[in-house]
N, C-alpha and C positions, 0 to 999 in steps of 0.2 A: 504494500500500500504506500501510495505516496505519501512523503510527510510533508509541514508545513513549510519547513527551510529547503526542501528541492521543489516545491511549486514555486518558492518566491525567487531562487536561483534561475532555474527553467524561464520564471515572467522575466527579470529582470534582461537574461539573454537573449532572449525573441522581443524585447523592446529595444533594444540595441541593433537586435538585426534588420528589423523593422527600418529602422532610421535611417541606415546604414543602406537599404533598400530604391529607399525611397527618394534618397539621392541619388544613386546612379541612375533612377528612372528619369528624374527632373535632369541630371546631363544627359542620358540620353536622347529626349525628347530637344533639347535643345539642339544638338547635332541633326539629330532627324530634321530638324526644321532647316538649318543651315544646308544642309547637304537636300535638300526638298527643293529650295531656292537655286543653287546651283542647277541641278538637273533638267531642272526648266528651263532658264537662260540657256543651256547647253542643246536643251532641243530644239530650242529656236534658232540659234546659232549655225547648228548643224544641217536645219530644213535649208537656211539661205547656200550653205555650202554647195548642199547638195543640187539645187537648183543652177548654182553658176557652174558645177562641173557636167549638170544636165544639159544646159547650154555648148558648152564648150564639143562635151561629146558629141551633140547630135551635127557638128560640123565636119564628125567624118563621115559625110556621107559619098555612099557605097564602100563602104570599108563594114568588113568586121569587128563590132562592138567586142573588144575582148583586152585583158589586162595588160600595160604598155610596162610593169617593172618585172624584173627578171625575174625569174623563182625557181625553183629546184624536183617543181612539179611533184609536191608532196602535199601532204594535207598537214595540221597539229591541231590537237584538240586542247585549249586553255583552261584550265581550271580556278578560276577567281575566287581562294577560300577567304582568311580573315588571318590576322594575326595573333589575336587571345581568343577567348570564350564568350562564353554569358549571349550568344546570339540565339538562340533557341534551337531548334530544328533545322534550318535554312541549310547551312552549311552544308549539314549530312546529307538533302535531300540534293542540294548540287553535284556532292560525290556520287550519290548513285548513277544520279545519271551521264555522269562525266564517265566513269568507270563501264557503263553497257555501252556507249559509243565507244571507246578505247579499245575494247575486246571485240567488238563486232567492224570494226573499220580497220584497223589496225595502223590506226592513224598516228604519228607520235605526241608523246603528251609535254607540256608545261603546266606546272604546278606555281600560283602563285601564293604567297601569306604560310604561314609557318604550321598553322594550326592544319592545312591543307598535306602539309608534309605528316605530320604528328597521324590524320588519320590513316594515310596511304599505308604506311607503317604497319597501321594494326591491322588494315582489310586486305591491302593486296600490297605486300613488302616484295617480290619478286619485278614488280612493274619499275620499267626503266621511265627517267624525266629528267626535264631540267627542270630548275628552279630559280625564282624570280623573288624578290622581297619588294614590299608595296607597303608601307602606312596604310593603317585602317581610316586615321583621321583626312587625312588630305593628299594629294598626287603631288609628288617631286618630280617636278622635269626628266631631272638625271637619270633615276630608275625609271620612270615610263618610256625613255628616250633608251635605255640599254634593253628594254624586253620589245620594246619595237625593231631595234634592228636584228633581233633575234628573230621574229614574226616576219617579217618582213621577206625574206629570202624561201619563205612558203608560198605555194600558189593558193590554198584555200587554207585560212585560220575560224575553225570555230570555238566561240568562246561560248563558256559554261560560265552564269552567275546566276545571282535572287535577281531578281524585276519585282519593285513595288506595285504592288495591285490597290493596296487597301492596306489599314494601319491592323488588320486582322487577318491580309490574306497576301504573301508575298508569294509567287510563283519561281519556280529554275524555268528558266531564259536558256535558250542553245544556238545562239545569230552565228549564222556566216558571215565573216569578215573577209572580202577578198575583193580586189577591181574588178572582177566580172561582176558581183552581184551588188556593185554599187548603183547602178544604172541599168537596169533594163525595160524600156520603153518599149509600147508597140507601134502599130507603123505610123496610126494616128497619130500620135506623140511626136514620132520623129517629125513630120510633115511640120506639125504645128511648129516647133522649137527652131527648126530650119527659116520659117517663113518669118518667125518674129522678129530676129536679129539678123543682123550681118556681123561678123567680127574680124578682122585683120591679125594675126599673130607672131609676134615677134618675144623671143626666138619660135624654134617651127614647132608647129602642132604637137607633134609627138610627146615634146620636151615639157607642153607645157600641161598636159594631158599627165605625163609623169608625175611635175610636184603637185596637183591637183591631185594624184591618185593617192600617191602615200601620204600628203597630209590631211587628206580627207580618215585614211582607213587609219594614220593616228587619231584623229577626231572620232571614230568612230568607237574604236579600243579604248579610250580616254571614259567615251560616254557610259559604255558599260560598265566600268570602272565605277563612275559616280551611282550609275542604277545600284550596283552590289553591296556600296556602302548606303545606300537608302535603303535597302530592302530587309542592310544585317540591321541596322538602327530602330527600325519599326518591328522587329522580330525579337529584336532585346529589349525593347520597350514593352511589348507585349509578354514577353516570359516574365519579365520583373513585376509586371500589374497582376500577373497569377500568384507570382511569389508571394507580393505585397498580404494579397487576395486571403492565400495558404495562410502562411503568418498570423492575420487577423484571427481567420479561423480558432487556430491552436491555440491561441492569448484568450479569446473567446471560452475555451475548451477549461484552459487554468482558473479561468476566473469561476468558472462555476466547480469546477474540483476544489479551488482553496475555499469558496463558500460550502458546498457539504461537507469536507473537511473540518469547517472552523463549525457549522452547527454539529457534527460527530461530537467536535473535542468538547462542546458547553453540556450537552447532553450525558456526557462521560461524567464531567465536572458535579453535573447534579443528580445522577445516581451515587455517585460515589457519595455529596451532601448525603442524602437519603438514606443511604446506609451507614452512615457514620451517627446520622442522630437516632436510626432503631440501633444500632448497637449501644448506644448512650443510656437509648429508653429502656 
């Protein structure tokens, strides 16, 4: 039976945890909002990109719409994990799915964020990858710039991350990253895009069609980048508001164990009176 001094131990610790709780959800929620805002601007950013490299493409006409930077004609399947914990579920549900493409494609892998490594480890330790390190909280130039020109020298890149759906519903995301599937229009499309512009290009086409592709398809790996950190922030935010949830509960649970407890102990108190004064009488 519990006694009185480990139910006030027990409260004391679950109200500490509580606190303790309840802050990371209040920074969480903050980052979530920050990184909410970013992603936005970033899709809007990214539609105009994609519109001027729409243009640009549809100027080779009678040419084949197809990738102008070199590649090694392989595929790499990216895994966008996290670098600590506390993100809920998300994580793991991107490794599964990273891991059935990997086995059935036989595509090579990169592994970003550490915790990514940690699980590969425990599920499938034979699996060959490289590895990338990423901040959870923000994109460094430097390292976004060394895993792109790692990407880069692949003809198809698909990335595995969360996609924010909803502050209750984050989805695994599995985009093609690649200059063929940045662009494909059909003939309406071409037609119209041909007819609305004219453009002159100096230096020639090809070249400029180049740094439009790979800094589009960095634009694009950047973007998912920021999706994955929206999607871990609302998935930790949500595992915390269950925690908090639990928590509550179990404090709940003590408080009414230290009150039948504390009426047990008065009840003890006054049988014991009661028999003290028939033994007296």
């Amino acid at each position: 039976m519990n006694s009185k001094r480990s139910l006030q131990i027990e409260m004391e610790g679950l109200t500490g945890l509580k606190s303790l709780v309840e802050t990371y959800e209040e920074i969480a929620a903050q980052r979530m909002q920050k990184v909410r805002a970013e992603v936005v601007l970033a899709r809007q950013f990214l539609d105009g990109l994609a519109q001027v490299f729409a243009e640009v493409r549809a100027a080779q006409a009678g040419q084949e719409a197809r990738s102008t930077l070199a590649n090694n004609g392989r595929t790499v399947a990216v895994f966008i994990s996290a670098n600590a914990g506390l993100y809920g579920d998300i994580v793991e549900r991107i490794l599964n799915s990273f891991l059935d493409y990997v086995a059935k494609s036989g595509s090579e892998a990169v592994v970003v964020g550490r915790l990514g490594v940690k699980l590969i480890q425990q599920r499938r330790p034979q699996l060959l990858y490289n590895y990338f390190d990423l901040s959870d909280d923000k994109i460094e130039i430097k390292e976004l710039a060394m895993i792109m020109r790692y990407l880069l020298q692949f003809a198809k890149i698909v990335v595995f991350y969360g996609k924010f759906k909803s502050l209750v519903n984050q989805e695994v995301a599995a985009d093609p990253v690649s200059g063929d599937s940045l662009y494909q229009p059909d003939q309406q499309d071409q037609q119209d895009q041909q007819n609305q512009h004219g453009y002159l290009f100096e230096p020639e086409l090809p070249r400029v069609l180049q740094f439009f592709e790979s800094q589009i398809l960095t634009t694009i790996f950047e973007q998912a980048v920021h999706e994955s950190q929206l999607a871990k922030f609302a998935s930790r935010l949500l595992s915390l508001d269950r925690a908090v949830d639990n928590v509550g509960k179990r404090m709940q649970q003590l408080r009414f164990l230290r009150q039948r407890l504390s009426h047990r102990l008065k009840a003890k108190d006054q049988l014991g009176l009661m028999a003290g004064v028939s033994l007296w009488g």
